[in-house]
MDAnalysis code that builds the backbone (N, CA, C; Angstrom):
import MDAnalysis as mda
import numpy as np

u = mda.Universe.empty(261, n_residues=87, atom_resindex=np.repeat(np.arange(87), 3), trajectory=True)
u.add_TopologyAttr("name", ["N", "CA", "C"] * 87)
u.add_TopologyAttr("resid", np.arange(1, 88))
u.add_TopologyAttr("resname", ["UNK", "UNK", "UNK", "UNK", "UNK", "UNK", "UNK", "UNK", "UNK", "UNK", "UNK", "UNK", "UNK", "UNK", "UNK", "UNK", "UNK", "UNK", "UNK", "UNK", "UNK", "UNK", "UNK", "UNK", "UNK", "UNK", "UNK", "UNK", "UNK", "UNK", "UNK", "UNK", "UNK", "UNK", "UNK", "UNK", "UNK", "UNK", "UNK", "UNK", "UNK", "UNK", "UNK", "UNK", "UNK", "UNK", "UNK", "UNK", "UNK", "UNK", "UNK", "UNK", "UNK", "UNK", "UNK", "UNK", "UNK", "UNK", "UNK", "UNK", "UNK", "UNK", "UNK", "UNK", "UNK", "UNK", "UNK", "UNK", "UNK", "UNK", "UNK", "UNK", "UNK", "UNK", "UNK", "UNK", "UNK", "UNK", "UNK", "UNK", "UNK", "UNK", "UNK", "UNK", "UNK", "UNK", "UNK"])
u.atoms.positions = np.array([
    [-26.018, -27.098, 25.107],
    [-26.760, -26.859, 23.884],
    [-25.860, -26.104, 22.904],
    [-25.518, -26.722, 21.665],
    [-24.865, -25.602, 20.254],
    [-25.453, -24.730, 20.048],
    [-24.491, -23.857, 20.134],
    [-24.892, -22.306, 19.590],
    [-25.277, -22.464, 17.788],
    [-25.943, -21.490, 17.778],
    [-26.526, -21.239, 16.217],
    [-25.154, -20.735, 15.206],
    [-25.313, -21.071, 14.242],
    [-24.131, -19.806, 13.247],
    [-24.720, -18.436, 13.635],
    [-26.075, -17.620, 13.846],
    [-26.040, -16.514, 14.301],
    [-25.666, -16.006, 15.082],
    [-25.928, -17.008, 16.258],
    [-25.663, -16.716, 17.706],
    [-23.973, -16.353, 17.803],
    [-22.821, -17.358, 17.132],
    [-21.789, -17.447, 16.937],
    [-21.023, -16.106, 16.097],
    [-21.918, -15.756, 14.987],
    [-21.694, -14.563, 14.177],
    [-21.514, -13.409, 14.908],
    [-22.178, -13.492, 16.026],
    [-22.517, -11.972, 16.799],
    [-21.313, -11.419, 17.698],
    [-20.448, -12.583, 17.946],
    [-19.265, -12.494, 18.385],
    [-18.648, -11.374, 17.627],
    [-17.798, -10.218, 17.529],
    [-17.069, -9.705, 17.284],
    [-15.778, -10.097, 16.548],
    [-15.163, -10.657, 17.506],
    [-13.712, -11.378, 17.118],
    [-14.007, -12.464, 15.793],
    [-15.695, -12.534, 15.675],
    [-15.587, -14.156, 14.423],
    [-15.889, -13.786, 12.797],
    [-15.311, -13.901, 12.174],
    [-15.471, -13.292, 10.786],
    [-16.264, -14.681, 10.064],
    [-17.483, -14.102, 8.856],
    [-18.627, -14.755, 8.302],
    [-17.501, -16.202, 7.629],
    [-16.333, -16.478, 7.881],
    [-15.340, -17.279, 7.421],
    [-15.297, -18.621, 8.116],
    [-15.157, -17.785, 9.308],
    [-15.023, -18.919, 10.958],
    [-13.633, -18.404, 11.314],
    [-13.265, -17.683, 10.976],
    [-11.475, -17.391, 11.175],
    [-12.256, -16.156, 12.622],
    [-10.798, -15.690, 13.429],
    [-10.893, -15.037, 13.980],
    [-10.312, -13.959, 14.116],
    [-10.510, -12.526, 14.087],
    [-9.677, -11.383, 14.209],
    [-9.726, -10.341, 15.012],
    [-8.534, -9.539, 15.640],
    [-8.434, -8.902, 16.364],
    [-9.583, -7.612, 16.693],
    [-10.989, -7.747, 16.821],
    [-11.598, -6.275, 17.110],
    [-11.567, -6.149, 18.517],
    [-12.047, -5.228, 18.700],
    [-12.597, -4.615, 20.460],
    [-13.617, -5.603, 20.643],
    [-13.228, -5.929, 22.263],
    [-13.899, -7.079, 22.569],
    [-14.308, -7.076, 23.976],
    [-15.465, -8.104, 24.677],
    [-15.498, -8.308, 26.291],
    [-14.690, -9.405, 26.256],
    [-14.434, -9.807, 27.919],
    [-14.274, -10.972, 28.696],
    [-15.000, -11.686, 27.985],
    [-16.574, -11.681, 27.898],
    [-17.470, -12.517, 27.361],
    [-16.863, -13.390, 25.859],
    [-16.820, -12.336, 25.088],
    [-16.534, -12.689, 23.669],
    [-14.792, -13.446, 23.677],
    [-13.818, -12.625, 24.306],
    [-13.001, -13.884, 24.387],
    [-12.995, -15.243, 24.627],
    [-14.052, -15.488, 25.852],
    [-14.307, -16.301, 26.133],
    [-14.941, -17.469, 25.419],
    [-15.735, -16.846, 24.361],
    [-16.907, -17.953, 23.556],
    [-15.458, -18.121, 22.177],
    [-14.572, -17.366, 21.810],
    [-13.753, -17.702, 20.776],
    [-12.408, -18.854, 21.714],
    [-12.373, -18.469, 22.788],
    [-11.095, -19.867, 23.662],
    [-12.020, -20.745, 24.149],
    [-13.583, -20.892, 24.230],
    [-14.125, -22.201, 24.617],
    [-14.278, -22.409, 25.934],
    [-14.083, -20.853, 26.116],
    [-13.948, -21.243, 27.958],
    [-15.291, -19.882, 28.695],
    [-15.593, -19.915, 29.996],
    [-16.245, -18.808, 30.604],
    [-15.432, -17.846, 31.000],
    [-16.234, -16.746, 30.829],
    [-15.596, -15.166, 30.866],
    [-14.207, -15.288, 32.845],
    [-15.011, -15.868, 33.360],
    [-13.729, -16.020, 34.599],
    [-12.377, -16.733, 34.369],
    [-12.243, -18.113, 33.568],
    [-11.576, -18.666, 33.163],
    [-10.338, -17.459, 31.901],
    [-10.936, -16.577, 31.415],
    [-10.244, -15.513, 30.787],
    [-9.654, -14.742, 31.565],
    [-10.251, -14.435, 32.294],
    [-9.798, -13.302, 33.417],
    [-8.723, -13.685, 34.049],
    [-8.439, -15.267, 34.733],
    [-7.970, -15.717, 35.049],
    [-6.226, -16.069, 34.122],
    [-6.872, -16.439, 33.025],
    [-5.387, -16.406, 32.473],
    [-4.764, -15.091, 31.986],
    [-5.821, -14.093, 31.711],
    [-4.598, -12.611, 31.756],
    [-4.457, -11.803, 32.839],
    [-4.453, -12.781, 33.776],
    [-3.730, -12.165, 35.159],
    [-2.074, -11.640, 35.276],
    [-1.539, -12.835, 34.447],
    [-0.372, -12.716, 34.419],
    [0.503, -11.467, 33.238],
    [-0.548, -11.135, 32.695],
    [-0.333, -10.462, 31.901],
    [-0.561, -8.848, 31.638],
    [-1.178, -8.852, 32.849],
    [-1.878, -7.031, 32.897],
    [-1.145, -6.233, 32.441],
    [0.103, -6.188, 32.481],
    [1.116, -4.954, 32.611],
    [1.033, -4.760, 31.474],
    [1.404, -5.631, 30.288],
    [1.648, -6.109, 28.777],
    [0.059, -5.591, 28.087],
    [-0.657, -5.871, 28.972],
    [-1.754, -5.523, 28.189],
    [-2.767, -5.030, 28.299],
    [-2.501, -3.955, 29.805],
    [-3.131, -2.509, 30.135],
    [-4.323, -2.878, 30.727],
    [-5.141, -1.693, 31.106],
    [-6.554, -1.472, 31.295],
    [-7.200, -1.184, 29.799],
    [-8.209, -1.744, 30.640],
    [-9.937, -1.766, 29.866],
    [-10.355, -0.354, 29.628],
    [-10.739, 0.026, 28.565],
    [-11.682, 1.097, 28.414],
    [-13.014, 0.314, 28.150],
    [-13.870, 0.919, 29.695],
    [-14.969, 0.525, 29.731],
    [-14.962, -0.955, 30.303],
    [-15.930, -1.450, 29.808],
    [-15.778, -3.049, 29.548],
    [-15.420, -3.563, 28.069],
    [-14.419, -3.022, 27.495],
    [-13.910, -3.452, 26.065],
    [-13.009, -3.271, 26.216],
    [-11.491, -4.201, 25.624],
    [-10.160, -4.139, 25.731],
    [-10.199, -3.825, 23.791],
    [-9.080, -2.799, 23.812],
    [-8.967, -2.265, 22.049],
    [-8.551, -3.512, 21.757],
    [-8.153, -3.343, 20.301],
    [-8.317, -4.256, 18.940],
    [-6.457, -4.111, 19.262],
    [-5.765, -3.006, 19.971],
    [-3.969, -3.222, 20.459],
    [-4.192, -4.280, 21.063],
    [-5.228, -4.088, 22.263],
    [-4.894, -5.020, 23.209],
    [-5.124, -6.522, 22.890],
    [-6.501, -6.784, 22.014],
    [-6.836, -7.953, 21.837],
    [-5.590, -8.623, 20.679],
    [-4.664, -7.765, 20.406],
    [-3.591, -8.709, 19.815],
    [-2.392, -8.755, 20.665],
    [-2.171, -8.245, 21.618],
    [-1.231, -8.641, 22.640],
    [-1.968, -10.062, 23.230],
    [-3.328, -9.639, 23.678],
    [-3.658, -11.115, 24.040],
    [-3.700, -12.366, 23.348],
    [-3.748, -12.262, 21.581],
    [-3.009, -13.094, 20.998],
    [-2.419, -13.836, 21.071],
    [-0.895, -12.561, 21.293],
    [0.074, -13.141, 21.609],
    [0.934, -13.566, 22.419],
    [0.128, -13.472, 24.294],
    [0.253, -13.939, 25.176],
    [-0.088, -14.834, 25.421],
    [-1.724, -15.467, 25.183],
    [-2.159, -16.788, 25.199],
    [-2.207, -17.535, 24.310],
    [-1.483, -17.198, 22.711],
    [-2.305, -17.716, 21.608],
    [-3.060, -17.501, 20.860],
    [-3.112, -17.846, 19.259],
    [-4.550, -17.375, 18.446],
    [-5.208, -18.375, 19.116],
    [-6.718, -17.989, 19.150],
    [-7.648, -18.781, 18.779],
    [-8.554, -19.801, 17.905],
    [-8.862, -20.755, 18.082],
    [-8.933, -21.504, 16.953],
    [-9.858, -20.974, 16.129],
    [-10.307, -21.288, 14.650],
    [-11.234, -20.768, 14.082],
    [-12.460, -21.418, 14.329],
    [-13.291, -21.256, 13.364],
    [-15.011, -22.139, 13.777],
    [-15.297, -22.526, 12.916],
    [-15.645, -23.918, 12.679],
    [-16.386, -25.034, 11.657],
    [-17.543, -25.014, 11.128],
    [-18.422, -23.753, 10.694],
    [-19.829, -23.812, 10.453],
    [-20.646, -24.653, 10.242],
    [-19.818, -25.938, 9.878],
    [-20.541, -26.680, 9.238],
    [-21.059, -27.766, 10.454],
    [-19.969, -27.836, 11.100],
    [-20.186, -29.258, 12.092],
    [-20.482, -27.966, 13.769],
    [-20.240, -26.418, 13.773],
    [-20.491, -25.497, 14.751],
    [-19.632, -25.641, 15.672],
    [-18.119, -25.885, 15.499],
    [-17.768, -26.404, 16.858],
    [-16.331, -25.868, 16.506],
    [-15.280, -25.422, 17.587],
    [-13.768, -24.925, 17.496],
    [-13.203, -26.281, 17.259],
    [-12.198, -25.489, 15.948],
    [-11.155, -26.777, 15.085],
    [-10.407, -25.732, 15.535],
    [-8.871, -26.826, 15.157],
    [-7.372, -26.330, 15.046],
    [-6.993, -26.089, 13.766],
])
């Protein structure tokens, strides 16, 4: 089922644009901006812990969420119109 533009808005990382930017974030919310489930995240910054520390809490900072950037990649932005990740 497509998520709503609200539902999508509530994301952190998604600006009222569709672009995406570095705030404090969960597993969760990475996850809904790479298209994938929160394990599938976890999974690819395995390789990367050292580079990009521990969690405060269950939120990685707005440092970390741009190391993860730039370990896996930006993320694509979001299409409001059609609701769906473009390149």
């Amino acid at each position: 089922m497509p998520k709503s533009k609200l539902q999508i808005l509530k994301n952190p990382l998604i600006n009222v644009d569709g672009s995406i930017t570095a705030r404090p974030c969960t597993n969760v919310d990475l996850g809904e901006v790479y298209g994938v489930n929160r394990r599938t995240i976890i999974n690819w910054l395995k390789p990367f812990e050292k580079e990009i520390g521990l969690r405060v809490s269950y939120f990685y900072t707005q440092k970390q969420v741009q190391i993860i950037f730039e370990c896996i990649g930006e993320p694509q932005y979001i299409d409001f119109e059609k609701l769906k990740m473009v390149a």
